[in-house]
C-alpha positions as CSV (number, residue, x, y, z in Angstrom):
1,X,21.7,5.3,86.8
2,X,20.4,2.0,85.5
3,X,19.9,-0.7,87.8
4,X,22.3,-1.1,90.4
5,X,24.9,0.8,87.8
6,X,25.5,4.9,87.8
7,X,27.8,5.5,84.3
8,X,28.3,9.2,82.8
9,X,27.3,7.6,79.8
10,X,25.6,4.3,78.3
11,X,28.9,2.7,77.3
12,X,29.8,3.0,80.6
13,X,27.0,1.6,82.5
14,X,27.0,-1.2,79.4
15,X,30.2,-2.4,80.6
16,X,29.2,-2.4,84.2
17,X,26.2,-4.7,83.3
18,X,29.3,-6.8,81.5
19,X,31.8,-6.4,84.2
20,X,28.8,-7.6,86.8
21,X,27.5,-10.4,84.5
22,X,31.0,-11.8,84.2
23,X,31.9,-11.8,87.5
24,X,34.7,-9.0,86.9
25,X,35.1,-5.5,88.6
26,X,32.9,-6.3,91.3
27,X,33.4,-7.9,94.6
28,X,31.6,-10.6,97.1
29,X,28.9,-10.5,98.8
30,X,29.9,-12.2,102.1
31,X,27.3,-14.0,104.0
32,X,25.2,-14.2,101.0
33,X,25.3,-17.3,100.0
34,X,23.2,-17.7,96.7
35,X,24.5,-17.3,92.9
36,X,24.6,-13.7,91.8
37,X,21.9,-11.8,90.7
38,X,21.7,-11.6,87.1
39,X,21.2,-7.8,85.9
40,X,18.0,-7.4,83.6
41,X,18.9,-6.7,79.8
42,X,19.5,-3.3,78.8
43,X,16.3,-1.9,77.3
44,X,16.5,-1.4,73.2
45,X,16.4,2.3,73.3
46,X,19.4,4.7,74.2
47,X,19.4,5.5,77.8
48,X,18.0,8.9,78.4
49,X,19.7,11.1,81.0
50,X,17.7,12.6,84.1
51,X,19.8,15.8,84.9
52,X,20.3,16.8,87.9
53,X,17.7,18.2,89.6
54,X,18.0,20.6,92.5
């Protein structure tokens, strides 16, 4: 989980930040009636996994 994104792996929850930025994939808000939220840049390090914690 990054964000508002949950991926199995980066490139996945790198093309979610695309698909958001871009306006693809995701839906409308309705009632909102502002421009998107931009998502934040992806930090320069490899994403580290939490595991899964019980």
């Amino acid at each position: 989980m990054w964000w508002n994104f949950i991926g199995r792996t980066q490139a996945e929850i790198e093309q979610a930040r695309t698909d958001w930025m871009t306006g693809d994939r995701f839906g409308e808000v309705k009632g909102y009636d502002g421009d998107p939220i931009p998502a934040p840049e992806l930090p320069g390090v490899p994403l580290k996994p939490r595991g899964r914690v019980r």
